[in-house]
C-alpha positions as CSV (number, residue, x, y, z in Angstrom):
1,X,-2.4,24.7,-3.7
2,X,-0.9,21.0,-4.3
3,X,-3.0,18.3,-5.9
4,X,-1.2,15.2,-5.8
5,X,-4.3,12.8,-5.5
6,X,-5.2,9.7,-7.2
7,X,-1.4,9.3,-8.5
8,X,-0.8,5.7,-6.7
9,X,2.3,7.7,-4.7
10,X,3.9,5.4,-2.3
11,X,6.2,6.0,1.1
12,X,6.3,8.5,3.2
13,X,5.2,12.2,3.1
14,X,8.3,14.3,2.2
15,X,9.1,16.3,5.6
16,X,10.3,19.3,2.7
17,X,6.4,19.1,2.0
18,X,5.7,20.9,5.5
19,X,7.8,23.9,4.2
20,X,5.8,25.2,2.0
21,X,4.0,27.9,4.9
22,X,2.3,29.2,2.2
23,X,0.7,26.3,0.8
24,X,-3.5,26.9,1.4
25,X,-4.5,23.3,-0.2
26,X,-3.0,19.8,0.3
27,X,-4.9,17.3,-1.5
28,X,-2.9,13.9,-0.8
29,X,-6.1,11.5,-0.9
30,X,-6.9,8.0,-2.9
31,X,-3.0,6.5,-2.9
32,X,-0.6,4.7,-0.8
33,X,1.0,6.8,1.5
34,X,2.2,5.1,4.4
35,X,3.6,6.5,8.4
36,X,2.4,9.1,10.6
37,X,1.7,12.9,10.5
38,X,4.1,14.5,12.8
39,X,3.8,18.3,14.2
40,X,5.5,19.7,11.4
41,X,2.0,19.7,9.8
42,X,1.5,22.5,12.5
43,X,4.2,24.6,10.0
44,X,1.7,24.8,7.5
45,X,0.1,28.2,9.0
46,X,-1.7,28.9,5.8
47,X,-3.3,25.6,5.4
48,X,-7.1,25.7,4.4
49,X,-8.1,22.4,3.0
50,X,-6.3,19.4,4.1
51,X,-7.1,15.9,2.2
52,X,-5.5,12.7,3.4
53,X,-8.4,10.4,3.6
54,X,-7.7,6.9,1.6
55,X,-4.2,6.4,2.5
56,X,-1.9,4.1,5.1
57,X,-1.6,6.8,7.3
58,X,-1.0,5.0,11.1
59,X,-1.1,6.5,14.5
60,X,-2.8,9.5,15.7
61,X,-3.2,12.8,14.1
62,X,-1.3,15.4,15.3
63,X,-3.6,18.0,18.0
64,X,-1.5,20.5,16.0
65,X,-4.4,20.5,13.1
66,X,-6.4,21.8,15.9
67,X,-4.3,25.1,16.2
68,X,-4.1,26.0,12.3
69,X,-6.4,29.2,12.6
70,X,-7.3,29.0,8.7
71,X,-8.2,25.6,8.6
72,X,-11.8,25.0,7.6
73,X,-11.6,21.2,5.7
74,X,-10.2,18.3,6.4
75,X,-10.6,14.3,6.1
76,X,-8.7,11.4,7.0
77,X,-11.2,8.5,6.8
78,X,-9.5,5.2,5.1
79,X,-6.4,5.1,7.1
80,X,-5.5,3.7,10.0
81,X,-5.7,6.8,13.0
């Protein structure tokens, strides 16, 4: 599990972040993260709970998110998709 919100982070997401296969909970909500969500978020296999809303985020989510089979929580609202 990785709980980086509410820590005012800016830039991009780290593409080393979409490594971590194991990783079950990414909590990256309330700060200033700015780009788009490539596939590589479809490398995180073991991904359960996926937090992102209240960012910069821009473009589309990736269809990917669709195909994680443990995935059961996500939100995205506050950015720009």
């Amino acid at each position: 599990e990785l709980y980086l919100d509410h820590n005012d982070l800016t830039g991009t997401v780290p593409r080393e972040l979409f490594d971590l296969d194991q990783l079950t909970t990414l909590n990256l909500n309330n700060n200033h993260l700015q780009g788009t969500l490539g596939i590589s978020l479809a490398k995180l296999t073991s991904l359960r709970v996926l937090r992102l809303n209240d960012n910069d985020f821009t473009g589309t989510l990736p269809v990917q998110i669709d195909n994680l089979p443990l995935m059961s929580h996500v939100t995205f609202d506050g950015n720009q998709f």
